[in-house]
Biopython code that builds the backbone (N, CA, C, O; Angstrom):
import numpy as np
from Bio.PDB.StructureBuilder import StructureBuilder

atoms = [
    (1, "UNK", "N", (185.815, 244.985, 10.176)),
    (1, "UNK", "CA", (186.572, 244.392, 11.253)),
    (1, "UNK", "C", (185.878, 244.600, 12.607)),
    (1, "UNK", "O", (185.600, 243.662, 13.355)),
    (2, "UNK", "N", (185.626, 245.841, 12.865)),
    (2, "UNK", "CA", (184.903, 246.008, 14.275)),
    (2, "UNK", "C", (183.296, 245.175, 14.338)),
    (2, "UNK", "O", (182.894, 244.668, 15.385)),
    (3, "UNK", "N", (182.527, 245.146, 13.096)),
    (3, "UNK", "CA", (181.682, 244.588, 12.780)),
    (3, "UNK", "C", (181.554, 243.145, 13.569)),
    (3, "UNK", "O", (180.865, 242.777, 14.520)),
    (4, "UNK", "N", (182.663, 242.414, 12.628)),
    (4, "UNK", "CA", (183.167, 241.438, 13.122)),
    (4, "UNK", "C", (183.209, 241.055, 14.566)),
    (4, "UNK", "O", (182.816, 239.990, 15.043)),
    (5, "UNK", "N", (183.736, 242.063, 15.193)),
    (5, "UNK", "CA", (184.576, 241.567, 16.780)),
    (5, "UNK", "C", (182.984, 242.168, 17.399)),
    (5, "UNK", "O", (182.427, 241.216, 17.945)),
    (6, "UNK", "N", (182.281, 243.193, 17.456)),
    (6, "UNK", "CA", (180.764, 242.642, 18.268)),
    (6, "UNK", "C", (180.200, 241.751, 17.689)),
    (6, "UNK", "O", (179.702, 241.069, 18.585)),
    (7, "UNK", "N", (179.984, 241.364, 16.841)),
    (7, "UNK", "CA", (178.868, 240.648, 16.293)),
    (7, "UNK", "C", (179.611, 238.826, 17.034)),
    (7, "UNK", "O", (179.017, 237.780, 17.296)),
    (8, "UNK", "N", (180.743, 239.119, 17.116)),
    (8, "UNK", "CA", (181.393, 237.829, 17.738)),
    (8, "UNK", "C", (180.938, 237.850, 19.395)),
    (8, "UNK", "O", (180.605, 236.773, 19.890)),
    (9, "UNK", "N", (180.928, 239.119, 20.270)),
    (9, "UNK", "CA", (180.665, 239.282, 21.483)),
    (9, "UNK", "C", (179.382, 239.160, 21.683)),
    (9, "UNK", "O", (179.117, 238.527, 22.704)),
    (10, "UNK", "N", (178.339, 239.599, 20.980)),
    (10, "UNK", "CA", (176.962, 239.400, 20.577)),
    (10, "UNK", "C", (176.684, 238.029, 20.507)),
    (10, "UNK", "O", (175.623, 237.738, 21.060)),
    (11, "UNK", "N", (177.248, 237.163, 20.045)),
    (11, "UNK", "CA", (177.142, 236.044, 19.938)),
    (11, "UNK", "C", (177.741, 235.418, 21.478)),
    (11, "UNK", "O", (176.985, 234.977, 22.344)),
    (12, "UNK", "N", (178.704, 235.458, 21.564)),
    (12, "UNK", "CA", (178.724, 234.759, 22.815)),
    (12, "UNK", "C", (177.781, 235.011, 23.825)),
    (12, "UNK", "O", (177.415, 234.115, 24.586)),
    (13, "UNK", "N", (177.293, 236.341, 23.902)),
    (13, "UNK", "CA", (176.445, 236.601, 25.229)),
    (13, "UNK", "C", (175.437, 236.091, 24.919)),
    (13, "UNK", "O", (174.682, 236.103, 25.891)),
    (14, "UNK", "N", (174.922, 235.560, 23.933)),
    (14, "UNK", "CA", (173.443, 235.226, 24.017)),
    (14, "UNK", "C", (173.642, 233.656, 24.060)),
    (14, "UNK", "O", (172.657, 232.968, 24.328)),
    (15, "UNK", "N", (175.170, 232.898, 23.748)),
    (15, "UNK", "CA", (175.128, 231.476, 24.150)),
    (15, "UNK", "C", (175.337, 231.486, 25.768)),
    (15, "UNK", "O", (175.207, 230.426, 26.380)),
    (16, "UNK", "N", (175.550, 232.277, 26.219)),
    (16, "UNK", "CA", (175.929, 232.447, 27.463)),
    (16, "UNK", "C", (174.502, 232.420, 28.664)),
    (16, "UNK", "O", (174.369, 231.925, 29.784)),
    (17, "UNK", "N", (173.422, 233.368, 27.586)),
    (17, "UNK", "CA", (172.450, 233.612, 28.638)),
    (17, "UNK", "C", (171.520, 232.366, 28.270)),
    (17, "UNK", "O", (170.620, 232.042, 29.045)),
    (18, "UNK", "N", (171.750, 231.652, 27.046)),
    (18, "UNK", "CA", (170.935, 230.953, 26.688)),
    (18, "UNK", "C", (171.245, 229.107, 27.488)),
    (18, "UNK", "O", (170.425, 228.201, 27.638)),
    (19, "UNK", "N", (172.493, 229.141, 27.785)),
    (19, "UNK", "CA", (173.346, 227.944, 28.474)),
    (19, "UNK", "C", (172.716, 228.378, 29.873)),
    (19, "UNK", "O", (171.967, 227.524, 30.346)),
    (20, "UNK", "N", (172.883, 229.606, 30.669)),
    (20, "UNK", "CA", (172.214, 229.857, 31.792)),
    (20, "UNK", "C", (170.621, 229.454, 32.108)),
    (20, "UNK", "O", (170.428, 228.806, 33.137)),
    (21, "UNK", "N", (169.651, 229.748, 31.408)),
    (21, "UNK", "CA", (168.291, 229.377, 31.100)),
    (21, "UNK", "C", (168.984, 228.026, 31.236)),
    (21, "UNK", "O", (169.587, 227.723, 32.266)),
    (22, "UNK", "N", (168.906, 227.374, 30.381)),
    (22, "UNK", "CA", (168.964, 225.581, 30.600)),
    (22, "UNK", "C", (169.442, 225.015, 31.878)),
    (22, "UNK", "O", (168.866, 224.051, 32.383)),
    (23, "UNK", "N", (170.562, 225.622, 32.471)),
    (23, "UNK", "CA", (170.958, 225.162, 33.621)),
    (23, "UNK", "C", (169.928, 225.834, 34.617)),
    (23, "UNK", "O", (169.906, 225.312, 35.732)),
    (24, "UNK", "N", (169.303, 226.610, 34.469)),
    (24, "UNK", "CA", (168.639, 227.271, 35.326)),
    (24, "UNK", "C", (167.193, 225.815, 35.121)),
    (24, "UNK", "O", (166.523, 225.436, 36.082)),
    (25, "UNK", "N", (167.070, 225.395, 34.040)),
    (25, "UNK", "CA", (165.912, 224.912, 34.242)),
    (25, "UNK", "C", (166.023, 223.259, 33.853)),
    (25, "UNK", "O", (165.083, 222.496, 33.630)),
    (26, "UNK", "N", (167.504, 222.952, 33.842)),
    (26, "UNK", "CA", (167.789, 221.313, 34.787)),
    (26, "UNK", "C", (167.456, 221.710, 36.099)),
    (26, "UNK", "O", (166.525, 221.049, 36.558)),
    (27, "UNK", "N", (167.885, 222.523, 36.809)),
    (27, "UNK", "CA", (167.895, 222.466, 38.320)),
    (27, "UNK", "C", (166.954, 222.099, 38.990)),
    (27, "UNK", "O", (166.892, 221.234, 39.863)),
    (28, "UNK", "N", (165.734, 223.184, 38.321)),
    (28, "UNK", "CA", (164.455, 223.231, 38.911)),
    (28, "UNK", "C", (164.099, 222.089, 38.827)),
    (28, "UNK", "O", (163.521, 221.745, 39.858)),
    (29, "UNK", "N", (164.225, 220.517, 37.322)),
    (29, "UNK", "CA", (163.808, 219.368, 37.106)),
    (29, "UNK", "C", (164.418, 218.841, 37.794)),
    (29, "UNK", "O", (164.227, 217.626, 37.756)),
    (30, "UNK", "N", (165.700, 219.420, 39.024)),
    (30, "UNK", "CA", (166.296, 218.233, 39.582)),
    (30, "UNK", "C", (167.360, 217.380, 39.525)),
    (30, "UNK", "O", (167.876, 216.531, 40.252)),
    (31, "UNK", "N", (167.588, 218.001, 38.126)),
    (31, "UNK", "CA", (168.658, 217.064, 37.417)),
    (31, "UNK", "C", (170.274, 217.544, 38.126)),
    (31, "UNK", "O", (170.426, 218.174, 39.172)),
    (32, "UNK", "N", (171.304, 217.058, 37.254)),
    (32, "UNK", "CA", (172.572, 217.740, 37.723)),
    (32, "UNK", "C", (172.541, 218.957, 36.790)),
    (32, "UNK", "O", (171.930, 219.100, 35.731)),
    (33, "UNK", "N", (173.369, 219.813, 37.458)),
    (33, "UNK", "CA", (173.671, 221.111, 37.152)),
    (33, "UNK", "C", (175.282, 221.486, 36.945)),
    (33, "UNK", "O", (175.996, 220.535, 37.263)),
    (34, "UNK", "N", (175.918, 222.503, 36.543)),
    (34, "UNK", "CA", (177.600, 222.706, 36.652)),
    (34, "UNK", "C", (177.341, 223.908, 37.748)),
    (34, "UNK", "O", (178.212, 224.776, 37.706)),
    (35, "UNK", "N", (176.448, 224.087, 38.585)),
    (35, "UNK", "CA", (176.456, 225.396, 39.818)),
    (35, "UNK", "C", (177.406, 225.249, 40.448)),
    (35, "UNK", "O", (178.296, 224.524, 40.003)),
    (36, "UNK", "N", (177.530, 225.807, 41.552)),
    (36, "UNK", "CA", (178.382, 225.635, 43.096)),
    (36, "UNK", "C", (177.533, 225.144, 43.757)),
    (36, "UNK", "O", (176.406, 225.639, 43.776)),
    (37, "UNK", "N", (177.919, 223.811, 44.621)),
    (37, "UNK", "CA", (176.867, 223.620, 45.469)),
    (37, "UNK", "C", (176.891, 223.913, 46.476)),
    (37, "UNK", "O", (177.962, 223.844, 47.078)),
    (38, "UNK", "N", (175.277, 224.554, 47.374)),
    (38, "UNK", "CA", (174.767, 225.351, 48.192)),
    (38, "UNK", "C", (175.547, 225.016, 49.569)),
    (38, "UNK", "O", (175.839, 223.889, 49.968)),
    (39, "UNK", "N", (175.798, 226.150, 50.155)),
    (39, "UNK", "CA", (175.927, 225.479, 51.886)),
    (39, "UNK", "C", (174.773, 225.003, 52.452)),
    (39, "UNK", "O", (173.902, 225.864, 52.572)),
    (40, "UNK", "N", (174.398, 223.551, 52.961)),
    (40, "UNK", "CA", (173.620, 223.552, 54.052)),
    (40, "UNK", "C", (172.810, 223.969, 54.743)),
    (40, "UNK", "O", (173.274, 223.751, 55.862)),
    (41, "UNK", "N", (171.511, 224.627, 54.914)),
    (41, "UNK", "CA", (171.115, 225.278, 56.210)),
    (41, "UNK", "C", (171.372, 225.135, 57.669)),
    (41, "UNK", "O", (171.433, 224.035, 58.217)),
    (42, "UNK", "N", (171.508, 226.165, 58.228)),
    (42, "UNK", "CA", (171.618, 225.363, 59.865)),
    (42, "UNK", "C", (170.750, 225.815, 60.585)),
    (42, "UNK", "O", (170.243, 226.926, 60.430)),
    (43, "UNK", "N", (170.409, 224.855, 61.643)),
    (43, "UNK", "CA", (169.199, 225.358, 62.288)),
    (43, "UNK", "C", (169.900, 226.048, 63.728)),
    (43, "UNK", "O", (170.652, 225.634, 64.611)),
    (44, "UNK", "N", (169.181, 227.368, 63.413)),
    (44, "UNK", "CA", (169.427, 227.834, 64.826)),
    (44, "UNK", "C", (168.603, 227.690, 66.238)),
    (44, "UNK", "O", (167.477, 227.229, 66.427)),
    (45, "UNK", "N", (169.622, 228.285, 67.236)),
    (45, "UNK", "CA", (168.648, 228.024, 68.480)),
    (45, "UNK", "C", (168.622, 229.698, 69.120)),
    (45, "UNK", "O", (169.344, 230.619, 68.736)),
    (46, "UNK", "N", (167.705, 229.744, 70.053)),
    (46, "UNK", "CA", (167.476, 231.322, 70.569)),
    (46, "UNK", "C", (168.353, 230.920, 71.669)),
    (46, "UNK", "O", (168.611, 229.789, 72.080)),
    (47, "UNK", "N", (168.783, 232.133, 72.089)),
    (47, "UNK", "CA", (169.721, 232.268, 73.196)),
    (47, "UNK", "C", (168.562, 232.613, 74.538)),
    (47, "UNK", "O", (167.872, 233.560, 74.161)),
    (48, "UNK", "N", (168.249, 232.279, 75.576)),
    (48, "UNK", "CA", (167.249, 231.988, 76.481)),
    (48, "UNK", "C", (167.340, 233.173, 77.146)),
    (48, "UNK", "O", (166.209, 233.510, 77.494)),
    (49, "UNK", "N", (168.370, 234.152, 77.564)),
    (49, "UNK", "CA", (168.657, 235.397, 77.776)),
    (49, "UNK", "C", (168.058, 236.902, 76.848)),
    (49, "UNK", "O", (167.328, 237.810, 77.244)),
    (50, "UNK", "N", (168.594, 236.725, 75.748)),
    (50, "UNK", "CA", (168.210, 238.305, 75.041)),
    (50, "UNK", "C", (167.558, 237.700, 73.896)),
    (50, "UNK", "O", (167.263, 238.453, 72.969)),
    (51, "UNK", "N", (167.351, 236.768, 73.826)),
    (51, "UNK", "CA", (166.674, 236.041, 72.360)),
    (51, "UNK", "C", (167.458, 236.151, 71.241)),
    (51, "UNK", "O", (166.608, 236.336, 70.371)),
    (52, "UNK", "N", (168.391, 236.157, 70.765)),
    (52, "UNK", "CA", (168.870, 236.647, 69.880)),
    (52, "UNK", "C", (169.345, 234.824, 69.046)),
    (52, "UNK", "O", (169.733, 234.069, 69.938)),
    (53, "UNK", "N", (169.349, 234.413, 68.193)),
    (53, "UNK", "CA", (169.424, 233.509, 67.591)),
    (53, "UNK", "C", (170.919, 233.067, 67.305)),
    (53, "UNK", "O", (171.473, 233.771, 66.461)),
    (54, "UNK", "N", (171.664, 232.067, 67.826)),
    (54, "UNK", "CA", (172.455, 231.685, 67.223)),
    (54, "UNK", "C", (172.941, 230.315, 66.561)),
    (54, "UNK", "O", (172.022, 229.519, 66.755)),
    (55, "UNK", "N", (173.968, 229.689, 65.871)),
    (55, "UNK", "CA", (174.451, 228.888, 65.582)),
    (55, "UNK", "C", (174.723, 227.769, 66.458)),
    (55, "UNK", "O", (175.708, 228.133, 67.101)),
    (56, "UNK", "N", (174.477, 226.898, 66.744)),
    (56, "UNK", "CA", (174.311, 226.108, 67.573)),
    (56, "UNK", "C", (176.525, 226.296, 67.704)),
    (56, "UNK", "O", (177.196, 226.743, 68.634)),
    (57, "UNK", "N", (176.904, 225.816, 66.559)),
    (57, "UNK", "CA", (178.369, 225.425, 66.446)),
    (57, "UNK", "C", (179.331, 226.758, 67.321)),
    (57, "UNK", "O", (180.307, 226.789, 68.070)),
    (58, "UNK", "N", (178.471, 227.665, 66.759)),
    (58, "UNK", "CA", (179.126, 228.977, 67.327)),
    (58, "UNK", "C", (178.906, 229.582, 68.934)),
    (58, "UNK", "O", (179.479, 230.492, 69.533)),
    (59, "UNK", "N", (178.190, 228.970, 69.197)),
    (59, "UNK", "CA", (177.266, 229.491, 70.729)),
    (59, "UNK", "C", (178.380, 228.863, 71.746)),
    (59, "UNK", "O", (179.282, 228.055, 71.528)),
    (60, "UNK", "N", (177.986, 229.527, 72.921)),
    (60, "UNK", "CA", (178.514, 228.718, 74.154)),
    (60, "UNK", "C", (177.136, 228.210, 75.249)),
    (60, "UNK", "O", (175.959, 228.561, 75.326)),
    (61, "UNK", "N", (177.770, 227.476, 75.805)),
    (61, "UNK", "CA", (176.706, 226.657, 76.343)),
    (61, "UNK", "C", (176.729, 226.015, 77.589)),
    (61, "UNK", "O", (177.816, 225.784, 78.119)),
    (62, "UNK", "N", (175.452, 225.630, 78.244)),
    (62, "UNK", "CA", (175.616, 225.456, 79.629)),
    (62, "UNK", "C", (174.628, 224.160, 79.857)),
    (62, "UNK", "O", (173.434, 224.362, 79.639)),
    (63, "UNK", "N", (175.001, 222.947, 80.247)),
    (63, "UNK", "CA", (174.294, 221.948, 80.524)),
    (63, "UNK", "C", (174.041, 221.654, 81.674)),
    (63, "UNK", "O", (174.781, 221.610, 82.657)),
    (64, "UNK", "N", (172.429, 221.340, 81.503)),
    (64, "UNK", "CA", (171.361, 221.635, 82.821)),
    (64, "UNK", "C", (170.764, 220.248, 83.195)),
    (64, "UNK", "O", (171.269, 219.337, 82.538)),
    (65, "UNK", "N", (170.080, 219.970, 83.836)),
    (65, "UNK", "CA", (169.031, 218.941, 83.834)),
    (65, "UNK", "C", (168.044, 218.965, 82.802)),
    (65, "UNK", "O", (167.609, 217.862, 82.471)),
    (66, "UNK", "N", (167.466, 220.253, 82.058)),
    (66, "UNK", "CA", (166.730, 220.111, 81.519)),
    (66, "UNK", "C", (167.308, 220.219, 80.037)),
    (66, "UNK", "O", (166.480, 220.475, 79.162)),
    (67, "UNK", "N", (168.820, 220.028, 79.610)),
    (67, "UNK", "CA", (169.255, 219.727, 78.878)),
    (67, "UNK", "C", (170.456, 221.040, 78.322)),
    (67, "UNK", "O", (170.996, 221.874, 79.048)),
    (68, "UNK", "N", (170.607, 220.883, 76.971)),
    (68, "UNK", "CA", (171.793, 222.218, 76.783)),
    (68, "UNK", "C", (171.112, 223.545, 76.480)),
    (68, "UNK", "O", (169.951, 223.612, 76.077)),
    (69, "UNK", "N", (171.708, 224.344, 76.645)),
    (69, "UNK", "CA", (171.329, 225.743, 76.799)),
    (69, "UNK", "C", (172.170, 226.397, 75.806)),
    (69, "UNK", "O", (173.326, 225.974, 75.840)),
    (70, "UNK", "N", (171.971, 227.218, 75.010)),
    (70, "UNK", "CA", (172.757, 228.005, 74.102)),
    (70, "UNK", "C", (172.921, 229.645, 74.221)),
    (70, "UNK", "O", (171.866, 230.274, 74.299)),
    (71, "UNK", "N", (174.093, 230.347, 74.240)),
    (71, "UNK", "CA", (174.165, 231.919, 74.367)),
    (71, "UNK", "C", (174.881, 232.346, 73.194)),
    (71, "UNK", "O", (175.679, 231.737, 72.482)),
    (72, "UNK", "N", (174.478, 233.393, 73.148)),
    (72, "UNK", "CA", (175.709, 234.457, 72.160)),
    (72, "UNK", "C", (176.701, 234.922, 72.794)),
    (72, "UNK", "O", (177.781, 234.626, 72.283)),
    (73, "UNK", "N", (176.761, 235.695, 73.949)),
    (73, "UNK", "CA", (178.093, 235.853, 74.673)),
    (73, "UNK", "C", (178.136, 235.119, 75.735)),
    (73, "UNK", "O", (177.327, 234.217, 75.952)),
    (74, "UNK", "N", (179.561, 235.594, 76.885)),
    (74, "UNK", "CA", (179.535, 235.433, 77.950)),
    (74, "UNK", "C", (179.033, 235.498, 78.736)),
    (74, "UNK", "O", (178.830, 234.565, 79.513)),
    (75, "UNK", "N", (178.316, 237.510, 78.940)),
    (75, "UNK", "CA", (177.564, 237.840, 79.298)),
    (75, "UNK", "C", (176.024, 237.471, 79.704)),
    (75, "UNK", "O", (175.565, 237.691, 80.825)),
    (76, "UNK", "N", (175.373, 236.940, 78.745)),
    (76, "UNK", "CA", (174.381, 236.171, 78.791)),
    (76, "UNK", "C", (174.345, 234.887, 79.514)),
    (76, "UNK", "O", (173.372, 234.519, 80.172)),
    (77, "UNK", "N", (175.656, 234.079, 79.341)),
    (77, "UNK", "CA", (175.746, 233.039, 79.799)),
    (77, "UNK", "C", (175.969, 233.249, 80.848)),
    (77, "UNK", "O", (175.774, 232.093, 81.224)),
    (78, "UNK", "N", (176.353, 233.993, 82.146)),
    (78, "UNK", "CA", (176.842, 234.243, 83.200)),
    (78, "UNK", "C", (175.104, 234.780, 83.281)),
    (78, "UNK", "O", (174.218, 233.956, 83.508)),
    (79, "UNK", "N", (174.919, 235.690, 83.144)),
    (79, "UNK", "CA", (173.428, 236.011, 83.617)),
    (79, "UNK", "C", (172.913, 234.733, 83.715)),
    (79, "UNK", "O", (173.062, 234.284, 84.852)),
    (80, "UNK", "N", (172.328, 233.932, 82.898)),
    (80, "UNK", "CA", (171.607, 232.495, 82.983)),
    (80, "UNK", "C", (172.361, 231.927, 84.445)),
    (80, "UNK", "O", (171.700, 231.759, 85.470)),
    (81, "UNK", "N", (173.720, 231.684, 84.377)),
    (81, "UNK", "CA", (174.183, 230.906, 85.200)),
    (81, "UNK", "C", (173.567, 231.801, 87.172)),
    (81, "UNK", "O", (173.226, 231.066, 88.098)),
    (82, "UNK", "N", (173.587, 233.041, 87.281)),
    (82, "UNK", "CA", (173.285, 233.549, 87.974)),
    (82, "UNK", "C", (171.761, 233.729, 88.565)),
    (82, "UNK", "O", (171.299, 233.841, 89.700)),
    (83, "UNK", "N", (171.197, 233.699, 87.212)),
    (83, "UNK", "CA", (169.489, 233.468, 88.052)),
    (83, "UNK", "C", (169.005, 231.797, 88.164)),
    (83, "UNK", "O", (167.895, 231.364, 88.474)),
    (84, "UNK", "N", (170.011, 231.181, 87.867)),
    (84, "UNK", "CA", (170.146, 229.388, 88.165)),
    (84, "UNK", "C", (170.615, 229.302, 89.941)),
    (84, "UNK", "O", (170.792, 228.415, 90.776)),
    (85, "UNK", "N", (170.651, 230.160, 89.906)),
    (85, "UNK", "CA", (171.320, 229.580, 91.064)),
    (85, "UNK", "C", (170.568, 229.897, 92.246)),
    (85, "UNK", "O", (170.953, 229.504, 93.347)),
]
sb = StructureBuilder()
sb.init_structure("model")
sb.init_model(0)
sb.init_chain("A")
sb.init_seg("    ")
for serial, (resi, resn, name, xyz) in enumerate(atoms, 1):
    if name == "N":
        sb.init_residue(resn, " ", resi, " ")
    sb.init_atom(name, np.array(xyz, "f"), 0.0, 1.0, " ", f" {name:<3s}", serial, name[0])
structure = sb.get_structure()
């Protein structure tokens, strides 16, 4: 009986890792897959103050003549706004 019930778990794990391999190697061909599909990359921008990189969506921002400007905090953004002036 116990025989039975690994040799049954034994079996599934190796259809399991063996279904993984295949999907692992539609993907790479491109094909469809059953994955989750990926988020997006986003491109970030440096904050012109401390450099620090952010999310364009997430940033605050200050529009110039020479176009938009992106920060991580307030702080930064008030500095920029202060040596603008």
């Amino acid at each position: 009986m116990i025989r039975a019930i690994l040799l049954g778990i034994v079996i599934l794990l190796v259809a399991r890792a063996f279904w993984r391999l295949i999907d692992g190697i539609l993907e790479a061909a491109g094909g469809t897959t059953r994955t989750k599909a990926r988020n997006p990359a986003v491109k970030l921008v440096r904050d012109p103050v401390c450099g620090t990189f952010v999310a364009p969506g997430n940033a605050l921002t200050v529009d110039t003549g020479a176009g938009t400007h992106y920060f991580c905090s307030e702080q930064c953004r008030s500095t920029f706004r202060s040596r603008s002036r």
